[in-house]
N, C-alpha and C positions, 0 to 999 in steps of 0.2 A: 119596295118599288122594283119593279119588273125593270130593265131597260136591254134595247139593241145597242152595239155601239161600234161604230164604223172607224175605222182610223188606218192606215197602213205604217206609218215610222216612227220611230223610238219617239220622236215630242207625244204621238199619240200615245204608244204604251204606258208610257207614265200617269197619263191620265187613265187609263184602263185600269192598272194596277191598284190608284188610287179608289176608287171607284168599289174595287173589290174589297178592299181592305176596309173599306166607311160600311160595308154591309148588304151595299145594293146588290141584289141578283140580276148579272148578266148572260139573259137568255140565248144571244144570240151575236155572233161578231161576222161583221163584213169589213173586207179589206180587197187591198187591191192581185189579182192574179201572180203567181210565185213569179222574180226575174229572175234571170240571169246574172252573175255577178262572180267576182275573183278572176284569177286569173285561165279557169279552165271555163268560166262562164258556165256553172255549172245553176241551175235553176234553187234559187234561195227562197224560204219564204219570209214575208215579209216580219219584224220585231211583234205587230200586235198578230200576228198568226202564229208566231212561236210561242206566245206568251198565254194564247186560247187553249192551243191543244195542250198546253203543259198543265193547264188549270179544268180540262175538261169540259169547254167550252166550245158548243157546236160551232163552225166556221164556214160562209158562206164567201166565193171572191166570183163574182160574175163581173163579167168585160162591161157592162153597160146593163144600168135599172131601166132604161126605154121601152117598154112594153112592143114598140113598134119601130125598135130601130135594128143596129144593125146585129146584134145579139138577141133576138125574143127567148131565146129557151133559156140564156141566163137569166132575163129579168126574171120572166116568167118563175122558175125554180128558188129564184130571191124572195119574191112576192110570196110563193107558196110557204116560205122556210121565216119572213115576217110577219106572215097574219097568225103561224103555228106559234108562234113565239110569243105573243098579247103582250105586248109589251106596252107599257106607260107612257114613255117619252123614248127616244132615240139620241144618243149622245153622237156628236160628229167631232171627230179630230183630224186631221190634214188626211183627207181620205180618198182624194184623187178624183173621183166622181161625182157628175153632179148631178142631185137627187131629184125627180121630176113631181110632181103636184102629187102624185099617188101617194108617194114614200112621205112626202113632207104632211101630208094627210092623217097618215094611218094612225100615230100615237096620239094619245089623248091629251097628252100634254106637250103634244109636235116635236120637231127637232130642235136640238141647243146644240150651238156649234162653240167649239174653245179656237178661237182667234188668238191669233198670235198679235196683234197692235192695238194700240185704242182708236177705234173704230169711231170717226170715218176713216182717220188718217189710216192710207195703205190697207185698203181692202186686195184681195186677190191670192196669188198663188205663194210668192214671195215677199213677206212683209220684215221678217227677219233681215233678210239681206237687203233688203232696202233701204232699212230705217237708221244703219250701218252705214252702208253707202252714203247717203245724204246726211251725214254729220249729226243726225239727230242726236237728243240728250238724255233724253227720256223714250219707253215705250211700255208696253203691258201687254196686258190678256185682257179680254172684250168676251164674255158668255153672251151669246148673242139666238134670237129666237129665228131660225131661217125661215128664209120665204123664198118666194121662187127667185129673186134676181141674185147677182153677187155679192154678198158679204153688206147688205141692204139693211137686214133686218131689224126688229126691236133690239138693244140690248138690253139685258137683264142684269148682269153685275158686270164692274169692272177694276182694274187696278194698277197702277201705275209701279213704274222699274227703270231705274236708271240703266244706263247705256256707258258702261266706263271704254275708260282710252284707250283698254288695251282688248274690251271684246272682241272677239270673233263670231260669226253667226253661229259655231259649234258651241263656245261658250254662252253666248246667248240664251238660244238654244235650251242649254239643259236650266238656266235660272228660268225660264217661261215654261217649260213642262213643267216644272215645279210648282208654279204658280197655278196653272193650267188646272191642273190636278185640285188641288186645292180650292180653288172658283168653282169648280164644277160641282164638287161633292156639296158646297155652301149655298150653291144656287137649289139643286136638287132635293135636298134638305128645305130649305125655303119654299118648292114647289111641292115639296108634301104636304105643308099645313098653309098652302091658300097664302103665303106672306111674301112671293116673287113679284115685283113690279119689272114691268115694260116701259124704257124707255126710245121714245124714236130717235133715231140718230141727226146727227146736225145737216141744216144743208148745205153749209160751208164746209171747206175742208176737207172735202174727200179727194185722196189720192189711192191710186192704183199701182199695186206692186206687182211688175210684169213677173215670168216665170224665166228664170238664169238660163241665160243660152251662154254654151258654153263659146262660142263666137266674142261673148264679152271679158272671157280670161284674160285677153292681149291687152298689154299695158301701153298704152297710147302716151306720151312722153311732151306732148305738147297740152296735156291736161298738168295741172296743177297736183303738186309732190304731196299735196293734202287731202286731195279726192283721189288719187293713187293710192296713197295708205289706207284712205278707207275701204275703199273698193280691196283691196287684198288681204282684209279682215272680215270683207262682207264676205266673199269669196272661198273663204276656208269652211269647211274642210273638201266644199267642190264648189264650181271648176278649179276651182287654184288659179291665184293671179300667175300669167306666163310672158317673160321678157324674150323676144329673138337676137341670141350673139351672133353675128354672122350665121348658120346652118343650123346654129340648134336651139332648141325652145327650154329658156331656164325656167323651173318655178321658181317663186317666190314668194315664201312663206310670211316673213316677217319685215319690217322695215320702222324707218322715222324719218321726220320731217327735217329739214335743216334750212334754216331763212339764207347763212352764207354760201358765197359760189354765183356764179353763174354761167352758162354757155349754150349752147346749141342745143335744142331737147336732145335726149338719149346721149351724149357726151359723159362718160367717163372722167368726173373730173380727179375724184383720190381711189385708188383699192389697194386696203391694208387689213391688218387683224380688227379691224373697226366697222368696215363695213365696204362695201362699193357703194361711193356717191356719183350720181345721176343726174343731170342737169334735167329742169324739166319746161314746162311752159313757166310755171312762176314756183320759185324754189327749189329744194335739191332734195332727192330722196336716196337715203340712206339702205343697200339693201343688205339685211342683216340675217338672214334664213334662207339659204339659196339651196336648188335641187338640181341636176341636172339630170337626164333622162338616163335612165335603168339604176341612178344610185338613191341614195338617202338624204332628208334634210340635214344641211352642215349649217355649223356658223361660218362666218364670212372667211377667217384664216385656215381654217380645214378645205373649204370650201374652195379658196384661192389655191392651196396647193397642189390639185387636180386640176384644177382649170383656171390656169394664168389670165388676170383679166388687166389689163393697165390705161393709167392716166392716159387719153388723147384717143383711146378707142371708143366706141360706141355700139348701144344697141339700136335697133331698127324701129327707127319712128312708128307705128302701126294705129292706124283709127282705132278709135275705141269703137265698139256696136253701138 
């Protein structure tokens, strides 16, 4: 089986890799245009476009598939580099653009996108960090058949994956590209010999996972010490949860809940080799991985030796976005 396969970051590579390795020929890979990144901002390209040209695999990255938007000569050059490519079905993994009727047309056995939640729950850009955020327990991968609206479509297989206490959306992350991987090559397989069923999705239950603006890094101290912890687990390894001491903006890595204590949000109420605890709107949060600006994550007594923080001070209240 012929396939294109559009993806731009490592949860996508993994599923490309995969892909490769079960025997399917990929004819052709689109991702998102090289960025800038490090510290000289020097133009990077993206995981699944390092992973094409290492394997020999032609690489298309046009700004926009719009035939009649604001890139025509990229679509245009995409469109000519997918009809050349006859490819069966089109594999999508977090791939930044949205594909217009043309593209979703062209394979014979359409596009299958690898979703990162079970679908309804947390369609969109950000499902990972979401499903973190909101204390969920569970979550999975959803092979899903696209159509034109968001994360809409039939799904085709799916599979469930708990959510432990100490995930992070990095850690997440690499157990759902794993999965990812895995789903894909089983559906694809099932869609060779005619044995892929479509199921529509529910019409209960659907949530939307917005896309992380880094505006929502600031720890708002009048939210509760348990949706703060999770929010600085959804958060990692970007934006990074960030607390204001007086002038400067701490990260904060790691943390725990604590039922005893209480005071004024942001109120410093202990900082010792344990941690800095935090009054907050209901509970005390514990912060146990602290960063300050130009150095490295510490623990809390490293951490404090640099920068003295004590009982009866406080950080800066800040709305959450």
């Amino acid at each position: 089986m012929r396939l294109v396969f559009a993806g731009t970051p490592e949860f996508a590579q993994h599923a490309l890799a995969a892909l490769h390795a079960a025997g399917f020929e990929v004819a052709l890979v689109l991702t998102q245009p090289d960025r800038p990144a490090g510290r000289g901002l020097k133009l990077q390209p993206s995981p699944v476009k390092q992973w094409a040209l290492e394997q020999g695999v032609p690489v298309q990255q046009p700004r926009s598939l719009r035939l009649e938007g604001k890139y025509p000569d990229d679509a245009q050059a995409a469109r000519q580099a997918l009809l050349a490519a006859r490819a069966d079905a089109m594999v999508v993994a977090a791939y930044g653009l949205i594909l217009p009727p043309w593209v979703l047309e062209l394979p014979a056995l359409g596009c299958l996108n690898i979703h990162a939640s079970l679908l309804p729950r947390w369609r969109g850009a950000a499902p990972i960090h979401r499903a973190i955020e909101a204390g969920d327990t569970h979550t999975g991968v959803t092979i899903m058949q696209m159509d034109a609206g968001l994360d809409t479509g039939d799904m085709l297989l799916a599979e469930t994956l708990p959510i432990e206490a100490q995930d992070t959306t990095a850690s997440l992350q690499d157990k759902l590209a794993a999965l990812g991987g895995r789903l894909i090559v089983e559906a694809l397989k099932q869609a060779a010999v005619g044995d892929l069923t479509a199921t529509a999705q529910a019409a209960q239950g659907a949530t939307y996972a917005h896309k992380i603006d880094k505006t929502e890094a600031a720890l708002d101290w009048t939210q509760s010490a348990a949706l703060l912890e999770r929010r600085i687990r959804a958060f990692q390894p970007a934006p990074g949860a960030s607390a204001l001491f007086g002038p400067t903006a701490i990260k904060v890595w790691q943390a725990s809940v604590l039922q005893a204590g209480s005071g004024p949000p942001g109120t410093v109420l202990k900082a010792d080799s344990q941690g800095v605890d935090v009054a907050t709107g209901s509970g005390v949060l514990r912060l146990q991985l602290l960063q300050k600006p130009g150095g490295k994550p510490l623990r809390a007594d490293a951490f404090l030796r640099g920068f003295p923080i004590q009982a009866g001070q406080s950080f800066a209240v800040q709305a959450a976005a």
